[in-house]
C-alpha positions in Angstrom: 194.5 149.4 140.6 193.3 152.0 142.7 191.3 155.0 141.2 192.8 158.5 142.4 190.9 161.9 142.2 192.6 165.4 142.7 190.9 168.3 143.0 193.3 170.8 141.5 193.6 174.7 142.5 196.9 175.1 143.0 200.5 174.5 141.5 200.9 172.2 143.9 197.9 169.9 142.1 199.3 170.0 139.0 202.7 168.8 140.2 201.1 166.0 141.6 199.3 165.2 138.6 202.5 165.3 136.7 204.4 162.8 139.1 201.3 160.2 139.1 201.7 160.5 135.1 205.4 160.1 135.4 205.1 156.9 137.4 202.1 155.3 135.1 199.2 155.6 137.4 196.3 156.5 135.5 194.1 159.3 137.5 191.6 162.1 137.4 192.1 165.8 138.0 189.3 168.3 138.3 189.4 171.6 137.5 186.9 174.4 138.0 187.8 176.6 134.8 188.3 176.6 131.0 191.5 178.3 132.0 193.1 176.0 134.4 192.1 173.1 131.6 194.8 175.0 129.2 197.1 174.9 131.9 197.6 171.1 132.2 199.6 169.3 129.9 197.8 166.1 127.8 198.8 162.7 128.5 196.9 159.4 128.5 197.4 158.8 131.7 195.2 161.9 133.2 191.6 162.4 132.5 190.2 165.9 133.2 187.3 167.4 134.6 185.9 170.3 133.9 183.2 172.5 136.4 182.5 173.4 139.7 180.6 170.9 141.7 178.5 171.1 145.0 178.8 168.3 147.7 176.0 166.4 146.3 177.4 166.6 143.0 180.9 165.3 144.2 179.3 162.9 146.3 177.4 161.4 142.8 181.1 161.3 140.9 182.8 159.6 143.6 180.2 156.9 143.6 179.5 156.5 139.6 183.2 156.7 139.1 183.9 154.1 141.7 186.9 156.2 143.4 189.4 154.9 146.2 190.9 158.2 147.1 190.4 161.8 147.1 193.5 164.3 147.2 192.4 168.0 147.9 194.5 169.8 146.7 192.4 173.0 145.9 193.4 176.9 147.3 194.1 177.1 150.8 191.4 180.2 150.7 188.5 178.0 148.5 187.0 176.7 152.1 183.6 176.0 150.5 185.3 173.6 147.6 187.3 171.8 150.9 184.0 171.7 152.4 182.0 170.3 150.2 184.7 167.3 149.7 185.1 166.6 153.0 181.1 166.2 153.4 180.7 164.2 150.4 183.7 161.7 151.7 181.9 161.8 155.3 178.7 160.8 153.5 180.1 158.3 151.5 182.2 157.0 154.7 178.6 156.9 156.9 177.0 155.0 153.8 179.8 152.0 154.4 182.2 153.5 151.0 185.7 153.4 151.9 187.1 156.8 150.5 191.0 158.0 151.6 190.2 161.8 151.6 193.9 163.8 151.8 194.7 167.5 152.1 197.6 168.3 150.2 199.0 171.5 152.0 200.4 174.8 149.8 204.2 175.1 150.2 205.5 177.4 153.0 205.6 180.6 152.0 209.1 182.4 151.4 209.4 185.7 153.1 211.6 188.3 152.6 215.0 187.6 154.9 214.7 188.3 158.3 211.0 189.6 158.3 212.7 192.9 158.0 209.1 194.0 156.2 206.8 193.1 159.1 209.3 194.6 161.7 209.8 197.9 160.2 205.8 198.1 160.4 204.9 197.7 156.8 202.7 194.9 156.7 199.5 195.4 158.5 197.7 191.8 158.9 193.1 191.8 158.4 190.8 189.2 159.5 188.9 189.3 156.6 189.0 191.1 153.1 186.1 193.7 154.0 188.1 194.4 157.7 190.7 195.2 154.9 188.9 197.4 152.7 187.8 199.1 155.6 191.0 199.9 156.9 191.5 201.0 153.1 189.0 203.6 152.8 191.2 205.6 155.4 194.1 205.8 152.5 195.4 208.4 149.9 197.3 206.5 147.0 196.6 203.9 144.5 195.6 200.2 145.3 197.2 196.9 143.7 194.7 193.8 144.2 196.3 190.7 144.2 193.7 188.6 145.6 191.9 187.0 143.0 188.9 188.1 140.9 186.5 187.0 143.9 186.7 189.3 146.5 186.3 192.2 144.5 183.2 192.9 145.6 184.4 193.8 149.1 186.7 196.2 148.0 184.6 197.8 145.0 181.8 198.2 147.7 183.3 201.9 148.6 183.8 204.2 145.6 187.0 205.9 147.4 188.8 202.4 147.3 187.1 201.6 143.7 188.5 204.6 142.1 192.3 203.9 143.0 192.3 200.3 142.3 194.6 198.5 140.1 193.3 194.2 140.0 195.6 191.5 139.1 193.6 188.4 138.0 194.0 185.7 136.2 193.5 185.9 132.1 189.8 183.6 132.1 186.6 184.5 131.0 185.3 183.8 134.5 187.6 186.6 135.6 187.4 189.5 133.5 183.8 188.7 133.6 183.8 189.3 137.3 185.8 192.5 136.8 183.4 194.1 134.8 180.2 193.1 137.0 182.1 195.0 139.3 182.3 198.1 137.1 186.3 197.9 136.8 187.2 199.5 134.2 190.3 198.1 131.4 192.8 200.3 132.3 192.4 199.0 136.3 192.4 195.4 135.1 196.2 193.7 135.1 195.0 190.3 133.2 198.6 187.4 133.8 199.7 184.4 134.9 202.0 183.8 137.8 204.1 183.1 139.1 205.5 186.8 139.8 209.6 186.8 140.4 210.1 190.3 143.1 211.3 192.1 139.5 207.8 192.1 138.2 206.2 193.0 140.8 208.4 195.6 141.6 207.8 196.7 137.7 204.3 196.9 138.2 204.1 198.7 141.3 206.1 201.6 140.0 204.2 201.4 136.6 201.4 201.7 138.5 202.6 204.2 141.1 201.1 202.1 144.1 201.0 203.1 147.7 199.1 200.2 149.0 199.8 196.1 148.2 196.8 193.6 149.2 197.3 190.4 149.2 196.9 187.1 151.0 199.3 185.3 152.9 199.4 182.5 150.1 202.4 180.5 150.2 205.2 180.0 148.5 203.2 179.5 145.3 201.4 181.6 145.7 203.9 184.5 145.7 203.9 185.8 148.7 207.2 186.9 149.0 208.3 188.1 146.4 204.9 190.5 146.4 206.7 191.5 150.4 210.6 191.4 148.7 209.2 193.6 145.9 207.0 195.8 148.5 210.0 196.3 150.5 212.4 197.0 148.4 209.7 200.1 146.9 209.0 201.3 150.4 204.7 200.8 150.4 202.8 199.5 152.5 201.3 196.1 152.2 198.2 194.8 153.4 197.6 191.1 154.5 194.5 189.3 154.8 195.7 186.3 156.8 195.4 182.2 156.4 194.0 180.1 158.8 196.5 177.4 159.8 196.5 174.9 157.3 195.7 171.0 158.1 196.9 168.1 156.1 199.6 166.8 154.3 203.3 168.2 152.7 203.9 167.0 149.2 206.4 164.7 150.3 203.9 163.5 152.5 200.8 163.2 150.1 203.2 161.6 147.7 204.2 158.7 150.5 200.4 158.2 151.3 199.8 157.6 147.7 202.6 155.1 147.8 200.9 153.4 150.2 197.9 153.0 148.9 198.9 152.3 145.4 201.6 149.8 146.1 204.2 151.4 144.3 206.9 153.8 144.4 206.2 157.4 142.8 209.1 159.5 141.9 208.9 163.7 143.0 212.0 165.1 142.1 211.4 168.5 140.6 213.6 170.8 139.1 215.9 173.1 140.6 216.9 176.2 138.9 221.1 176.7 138.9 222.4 179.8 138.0 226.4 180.5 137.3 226.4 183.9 138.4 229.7 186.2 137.6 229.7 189.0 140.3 232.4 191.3 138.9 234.5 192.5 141.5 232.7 191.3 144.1 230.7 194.0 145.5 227.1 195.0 144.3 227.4 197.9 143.1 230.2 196.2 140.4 227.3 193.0 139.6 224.8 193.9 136.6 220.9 194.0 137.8 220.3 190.3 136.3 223.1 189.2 139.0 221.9 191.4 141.5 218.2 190.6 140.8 219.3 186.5 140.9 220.9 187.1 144.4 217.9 188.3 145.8 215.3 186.1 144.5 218.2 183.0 145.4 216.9 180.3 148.2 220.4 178.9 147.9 223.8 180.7 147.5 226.6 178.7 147.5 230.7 180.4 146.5 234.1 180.7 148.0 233.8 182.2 151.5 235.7 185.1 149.9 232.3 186.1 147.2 229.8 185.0 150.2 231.3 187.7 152.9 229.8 190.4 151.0 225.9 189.5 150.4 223.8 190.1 153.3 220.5 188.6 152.4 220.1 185.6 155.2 219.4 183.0 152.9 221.1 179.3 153.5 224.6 179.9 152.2 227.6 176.8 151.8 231.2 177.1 151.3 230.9 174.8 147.9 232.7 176.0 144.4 234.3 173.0 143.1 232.0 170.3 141.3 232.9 168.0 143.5 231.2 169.6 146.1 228.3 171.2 144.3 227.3 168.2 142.4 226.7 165.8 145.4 225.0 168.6 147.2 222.1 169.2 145.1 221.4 166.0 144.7 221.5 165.3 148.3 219.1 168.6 148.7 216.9 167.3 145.4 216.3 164.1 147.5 215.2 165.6 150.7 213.1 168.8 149.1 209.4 168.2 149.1 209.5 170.7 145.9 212.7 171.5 144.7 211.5 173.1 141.3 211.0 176.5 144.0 214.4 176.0 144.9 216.7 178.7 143.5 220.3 178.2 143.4 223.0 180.6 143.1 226.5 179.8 142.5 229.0 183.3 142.5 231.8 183.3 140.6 233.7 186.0 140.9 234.9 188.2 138.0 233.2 187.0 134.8 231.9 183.8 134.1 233.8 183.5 130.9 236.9 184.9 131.1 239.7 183.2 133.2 236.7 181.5 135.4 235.8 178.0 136.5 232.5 178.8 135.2 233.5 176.1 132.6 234.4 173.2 134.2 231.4 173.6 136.5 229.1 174.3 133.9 230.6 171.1 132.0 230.2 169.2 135.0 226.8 169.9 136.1 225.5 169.5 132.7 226.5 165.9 132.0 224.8 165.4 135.4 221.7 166.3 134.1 222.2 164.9 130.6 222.3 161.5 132.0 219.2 162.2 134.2 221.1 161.9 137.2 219.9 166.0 138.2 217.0 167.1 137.4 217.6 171.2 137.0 217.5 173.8 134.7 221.1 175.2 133.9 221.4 179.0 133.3 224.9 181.1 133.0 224.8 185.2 134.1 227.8 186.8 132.7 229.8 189.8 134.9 231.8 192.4 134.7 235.5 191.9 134.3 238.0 193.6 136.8 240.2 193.8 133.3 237.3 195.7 132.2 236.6 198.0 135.3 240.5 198.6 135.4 240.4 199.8 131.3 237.1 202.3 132.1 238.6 203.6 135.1 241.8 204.6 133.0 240.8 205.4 129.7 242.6 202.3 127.6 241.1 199.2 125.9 241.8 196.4 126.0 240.7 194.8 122.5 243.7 194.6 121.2 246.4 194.4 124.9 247.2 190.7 126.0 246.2 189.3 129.1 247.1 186.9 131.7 246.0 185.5 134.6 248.2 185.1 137.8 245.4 183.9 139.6 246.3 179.8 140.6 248.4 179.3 137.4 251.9 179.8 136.0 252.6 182.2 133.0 255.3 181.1 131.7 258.2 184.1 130.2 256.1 186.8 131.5 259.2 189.4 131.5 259.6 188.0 127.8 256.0 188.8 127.2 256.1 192.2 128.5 259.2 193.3 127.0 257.5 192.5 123.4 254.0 194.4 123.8 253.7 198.2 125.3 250.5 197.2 127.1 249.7 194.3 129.5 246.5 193.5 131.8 247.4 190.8 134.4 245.2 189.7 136.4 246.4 188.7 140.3 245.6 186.4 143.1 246.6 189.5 145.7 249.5 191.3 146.8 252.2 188.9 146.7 251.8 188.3 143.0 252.5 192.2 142.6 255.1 191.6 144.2 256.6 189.1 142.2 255.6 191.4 139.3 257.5 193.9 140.6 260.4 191.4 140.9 260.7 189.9 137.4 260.3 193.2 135.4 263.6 194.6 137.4 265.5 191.3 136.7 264.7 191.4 132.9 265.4 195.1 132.9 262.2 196.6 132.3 262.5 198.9 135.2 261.5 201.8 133.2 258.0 200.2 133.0 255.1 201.7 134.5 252.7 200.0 136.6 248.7 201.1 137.0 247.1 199.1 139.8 243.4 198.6 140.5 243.0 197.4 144.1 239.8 196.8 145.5 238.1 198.0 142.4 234.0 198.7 142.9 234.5 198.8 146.8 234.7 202.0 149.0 238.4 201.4 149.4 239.1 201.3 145.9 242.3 203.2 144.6 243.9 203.7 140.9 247.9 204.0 141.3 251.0 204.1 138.8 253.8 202.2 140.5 257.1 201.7 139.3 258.8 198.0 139.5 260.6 198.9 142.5 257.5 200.0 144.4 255.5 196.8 143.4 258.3 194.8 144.4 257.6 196.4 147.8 253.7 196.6 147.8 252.4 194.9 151.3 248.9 195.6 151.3 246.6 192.3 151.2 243.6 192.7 148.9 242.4 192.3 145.0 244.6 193.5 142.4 244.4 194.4 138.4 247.3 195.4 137.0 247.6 197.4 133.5 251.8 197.8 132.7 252.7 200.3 130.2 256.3 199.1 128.3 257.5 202.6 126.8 260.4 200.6 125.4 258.3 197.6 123.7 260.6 195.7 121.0 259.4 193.9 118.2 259.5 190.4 118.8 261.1 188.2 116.6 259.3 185.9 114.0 261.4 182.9 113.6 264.6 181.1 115.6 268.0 182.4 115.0 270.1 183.7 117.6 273.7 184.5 117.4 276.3 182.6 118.4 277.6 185.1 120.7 274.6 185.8 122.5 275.2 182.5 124.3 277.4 182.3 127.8 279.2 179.2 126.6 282.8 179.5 128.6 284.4 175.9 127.0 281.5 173.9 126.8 280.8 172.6 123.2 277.8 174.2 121.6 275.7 173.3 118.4 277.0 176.1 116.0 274.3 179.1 114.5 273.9 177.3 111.1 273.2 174.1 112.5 270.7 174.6 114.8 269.0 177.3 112.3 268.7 173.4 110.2 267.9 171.7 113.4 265.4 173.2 114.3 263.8 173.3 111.0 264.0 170.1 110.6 262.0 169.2 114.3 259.3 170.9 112.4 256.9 172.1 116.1 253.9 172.1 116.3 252.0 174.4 119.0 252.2 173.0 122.5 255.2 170.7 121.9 256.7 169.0 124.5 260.3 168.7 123.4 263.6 166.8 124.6 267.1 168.5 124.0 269.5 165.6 125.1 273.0 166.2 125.4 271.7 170.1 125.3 275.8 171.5 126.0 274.5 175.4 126.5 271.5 175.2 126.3 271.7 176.6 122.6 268.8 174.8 120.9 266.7 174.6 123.9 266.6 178.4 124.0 266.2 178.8 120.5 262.9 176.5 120.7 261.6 178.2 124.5 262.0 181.3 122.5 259.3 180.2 119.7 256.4 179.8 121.8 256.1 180.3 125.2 253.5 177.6 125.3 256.1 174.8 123.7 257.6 173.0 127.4 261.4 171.8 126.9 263.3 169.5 129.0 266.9 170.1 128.6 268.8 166.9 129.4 272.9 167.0 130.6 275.4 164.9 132.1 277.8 167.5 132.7 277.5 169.7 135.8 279.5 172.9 134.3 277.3 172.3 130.9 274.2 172.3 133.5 275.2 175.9 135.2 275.5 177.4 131.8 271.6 175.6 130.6 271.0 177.9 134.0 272.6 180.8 132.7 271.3 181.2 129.4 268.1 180.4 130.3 268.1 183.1 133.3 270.1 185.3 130.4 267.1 184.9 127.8 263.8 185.2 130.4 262.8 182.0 129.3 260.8 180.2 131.9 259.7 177.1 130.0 262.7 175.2 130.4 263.5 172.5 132.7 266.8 171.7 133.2 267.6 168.5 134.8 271.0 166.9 135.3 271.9 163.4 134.9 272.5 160.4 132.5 270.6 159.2 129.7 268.1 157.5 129.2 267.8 157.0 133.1 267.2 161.3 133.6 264.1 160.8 130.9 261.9 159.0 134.1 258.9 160.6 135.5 259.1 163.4 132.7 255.8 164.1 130.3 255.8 162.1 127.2 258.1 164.6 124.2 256.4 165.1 121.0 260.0 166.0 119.5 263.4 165.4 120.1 266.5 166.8 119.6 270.0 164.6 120.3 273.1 166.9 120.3 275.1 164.1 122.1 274.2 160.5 123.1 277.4 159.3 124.9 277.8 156.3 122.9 274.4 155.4 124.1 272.3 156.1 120.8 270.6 152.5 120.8 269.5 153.0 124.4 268.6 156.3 124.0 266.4 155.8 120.8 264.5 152.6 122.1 263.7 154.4 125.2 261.9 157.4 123.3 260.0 154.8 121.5 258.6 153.4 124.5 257.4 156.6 125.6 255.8 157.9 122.5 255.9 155.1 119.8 254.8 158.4 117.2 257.7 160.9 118.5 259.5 163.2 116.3 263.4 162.9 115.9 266.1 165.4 115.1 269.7 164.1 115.7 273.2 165.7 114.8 276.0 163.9 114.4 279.6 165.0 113.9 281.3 161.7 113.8 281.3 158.8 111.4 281.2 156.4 114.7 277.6 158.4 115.8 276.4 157.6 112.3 276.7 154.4 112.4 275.4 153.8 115.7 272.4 155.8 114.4 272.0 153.3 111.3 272.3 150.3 114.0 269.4 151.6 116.2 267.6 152.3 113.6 267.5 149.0 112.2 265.4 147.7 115.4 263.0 150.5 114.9 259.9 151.0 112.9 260.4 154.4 111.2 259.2 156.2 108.4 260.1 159.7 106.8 263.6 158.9 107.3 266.2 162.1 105.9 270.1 162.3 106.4 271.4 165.5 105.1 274.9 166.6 105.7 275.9 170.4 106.7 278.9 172.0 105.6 279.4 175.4 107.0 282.8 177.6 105.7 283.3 181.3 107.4 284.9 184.1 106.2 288.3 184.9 107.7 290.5 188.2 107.4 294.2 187.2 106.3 296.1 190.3 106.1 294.1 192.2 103.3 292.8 189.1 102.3 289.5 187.3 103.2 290.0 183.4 103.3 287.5 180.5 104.3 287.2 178.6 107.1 286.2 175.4 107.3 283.6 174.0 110.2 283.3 170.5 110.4 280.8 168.9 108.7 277.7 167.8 110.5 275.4 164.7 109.7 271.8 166.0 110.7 269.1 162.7 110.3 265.2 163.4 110.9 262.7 160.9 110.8 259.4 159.9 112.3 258.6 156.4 114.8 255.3 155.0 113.3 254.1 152.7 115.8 255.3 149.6 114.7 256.8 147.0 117.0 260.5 147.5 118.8 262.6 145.0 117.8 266.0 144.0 120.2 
């Protein structure tokens, strides 16, 4: 096996390190300080070295060590170290040794968007680092030093620049010792490890009160834009003491060389980091500063066209929001990237990332990608600020204890229902037209004394705060983002359980499962939440209203053969607000194909079809729930019959007799209803016999 040596000053290094590990190949890394030793993580497959070492001295390891190839990897501004590598290899080369010498190259370094730094005249570009401290001495206002713990001398070489210094260096002995053989004293010395996001530097220059930023053009890991984002964005003036144009190799590059040489394949996928970002409203004043500050340290933004329009930064931007275009392209970018771990991604959400967002599904989605190893990235949610609760500030209410629903992509079923029961309502909208629509239902329930407050364009410089009445929403044109808040000044308190009266049915001369009976029925079908429910043979509509009326989240499927009985389903379904009914007209069991699977089933008439009907059901859930009423000794028996070919269990026959009061004269006589078999029972999964 080949025997690999990397000199190791950068981040860059150490990656490459860490991949070589990853892959099994067993290597050396040098390292000039105690410090950078503590940076490197143990494992038996790296061997460390410790110390600076002059060409002869590198020239004596190579030999006694027996190594195939160098990889330089060492501070684009350490030109002695490169040197003094580069001559030992030559020696070793002239002496007959075959030694691979490669440069591994510092990332390109991410400046602030558009250069707008350098073209508004505040970076100034020196040679040299005494050409800079030159320039310097002609200055008022304090000095941040972010060029190492080496060049101090050139700068602490004129009291006048000395005096106003600030010096970032690394937290080593070798450092600080430097810094005080220089005479700098504590409270000048910043002693941290990068890497520096824009944030802290900006926090440091203001701590600070710095006029002046030094620093060298560095690289990507190096920091050096986010030390020209943060410089920009604080209005100073920063001071560059330029890089001579690097020779060598990318990481990507290095990493194929070593393939080569090895013989074997060395994996280099880093990590990205993904943020979920919730943006609020949408504009930036509406974000919170971790959203804001995300946005502008972001490589990679990707959102609906919609969220995207309003960031200006010119960093690479895509049109993804769905997993299934997110997902393939990061790990099509994670494949091509020489080193995606500097690779920021932003995904904008709008509104906040945990209330009526897709945040969830995304974040679901992405993290089983990188459970299973398939991405490599780290997987970080931002919360935003609600337009619910923008809309609530703006008008004094909360909203702790006020429903809310989301128009946005999805139904809400009995909205005019929900309204009419609660004196406030947040809604959330997908734009004008579902104002509209608003504006629409609450006149056709009667709620027209209702008022409407509207938040459109909430956070943007068109934002307005209006109390419509249904009328006027009905007749709303204006295309943007709505909120809407409706006060009910007429609420009524909703009902507990079932039990309408007869009479508040349209029924005309269509039979209809009497008050007393369905109050049984219905009782009997014992719901559950969510129910999807059959009512076949439904007549009016009676029981299938009574259930939609439970829950708006229970879905029934009212089934009739009779197309006077179907208008009158219509009617008393348009009657009661109820939108969770589906009426469908036709014979059964034929009208029961293509519908979802019931849970529970009601059977107020079978049309001598019982057997059918009940064998049917049991093919489409084999654990369904069954309620039927019968009113004639024939239906009993042809319940008894069907029953006999299926596997049931919980199986109750009760029979209902009903009298009502009657006025005779001055007299009060009863009336006889006929009586009314109601059987209940349970399939259990068994096998369907017949």
């Amino acid at each position: 096996m080949k025997k690999i040596l990397i000199f190791a000053g950068t981040t860059e290094g150490r990656k490459l390190s860490e991949c070589l590990a990853e892959a099994g190949i067993s290597h050396t890394l040098c390292v000039a300080t105690e410090y950078g030793k503590t940076l490197l993580q143990q494992n038996p497959f790296v061997a460390v070295r410790q110390g600076r070492m002059t060409q002869e001295e590198i020239k004596e390891f190579l030999v006694k060590e027996s190594y195939d190839v160098t990889v330089d990897a060492t501070h684009p501004y350490a030109q002695v170290v490169t040197r003094n590598i580069k001559g030992a290899v030559n020696e070793l080369r002239g002496m007959g040794k075959s030694v691979s010498y490669l440069r591994l190259k510092r990332e390109g370094s991410k400046k602030p968007k558009g250069n707008i730094l350098e073209n508004a005249g505040q970076v100034t570009f020196f040679g040299t680092g005494m050409d800079c401290a030159m320039a310097l001495k002609n200055t008022k206002g304090n000095i941040l030093l972010t060029t190492g713990s080496k060049e101090l001398s050139d700068f602490c070489a004129f009291p006048e620049i000395k005096s106003r210094l600030y010096v970032r260096v690394l937290p080593s002995i070798e450092s600080l010792s430097l810094c005080i053989e220089q005479e700098i004293c504590g409270k000048q010395i910043i002693a941290m490890q990068g890497p520096f996001s824009a944030a802290m530097n900006e926090a440091i220059i203001h701590q600070y009160k710095i006029s002046y930023l030094v620093t060298k053009e560095s690289g990507g890991s190096g920091g050096y834009g986010e030390k020209l984002e943060a410089a920009k964005r604080m209005g100073i003036q920063v001071f560059v003491i330029g890089c001579r144009k690097e020779e060598g190799y990318s990481f990507r590059e290095t990493v194929r060389e070593l393939e080569k040489i090895c013989g074997q394949s060395i994996p280099f996928r880093g990590r990205m980091r993904v943020t979920l970002a919730g943006i609020g409203m949408g504009s930036e004043s509406g974000m919170t500063g971790e959203v804001r500050e995300a946005i502008k340290e972001a490589d990679i933004l990707l959102g609906a066209d919609r969220v995207l329009a309003y960031h200006l930064p010119e960093v690479e931007k895509h049109t993804y929001y769905q997993a299934e275009q997110i997902i393939p392209y990061l790990k099509e970018m994670q494949e091509k990237t020489d080193f995606p771990e500097s690779k920021n991604v932003v995904i904008l959400l709008s509104g906040d990332s945990g209330f009526y967002s897709g945040c969830r599904r995304l974040y679901e989605s992405l993290n089983g990608e990188i459970r299973a190893g398939r991405l490599k990235a780290s997987l970080h949610i931002m919360p935003g600020i609600s337009s619910v609760s923008y809309l609530s500030a703006c008008i004094g209410e909360s909203y702790q204890d006020v429903p809310i629903y989301s128009l946005h992509g999805r139904e809400v079923y009995n909205l005019a229902r929900k309204i009419q029961y609660s004196s406030k309502t947040f809604l959330l909208t997908s734009g004008v037209k579902d104002v509209n629509r608003l504006g629409e239902l609450l006149l056709k329930a009667g709620l027209a004394e209702c008022e409407v407050v509207i938040g459109y364009q909430m956070s943007y410089e068109s934002q307005r705060i209006e109390t419509h009445t249904p009328y006027e929403c009905s007749r709303l044109w204006e295309e943007g983002l709505y909120t809407c808040f409706v006060r009910n000044p007429h609420a009524q308190k909703r009902r507990l359980t079932h039990g309408l009266m007869d009479e508040e049915f349209i029924r005309d001369k269509t039979p209809m499962t009497k008050e007393e009976v369905r109050d049984v029925a219905i009782c009997k079908l014992r719901l559950s939440e969510n129910a999807v429910v059959y009512d076949i043979g439904s007549g009016t509509g009676s029981v299938a209203v009574e259930i939609a009326g439970i829950s708006d989240e229970i879905q029934i499927y009212a089934l009739e053969r009779d197309r006077e009985a179907v208008s009158l389903i219509e009617k008393n379904k348009k009657k009661h607000n109820l939108q969770n009914i589906t009426v469908i007209e036709g014979e059964v069991p034929e009208g029961l194909i293509g519908l979802p699977a019931a849970t529970h089933t009601f059977i107020g008439g079978s049309g001598g079809r019982m057997k059918e009907i009940l064998q049917t059901l049991y093919r489409l859930n084999p654990w369904m729930h069954i309620v039927i009423s019968a009113v004639s000794l024939e239906t009993v028996c042809e319940i008894r019959e069907a029953l006999s070919l299926l596997s049931v269990k919980g199986e109750e026959m009760v029979q209902l007799q009903v009298n009502r009061v009657r006025e005779a004269g001055n007299y009060h006589l009863m009336r006889a209803e006929n009586p009314i078999w109601i059987c209940s029972f349970d399939f259990d999964g068994g096998v369907l016999c017949g």
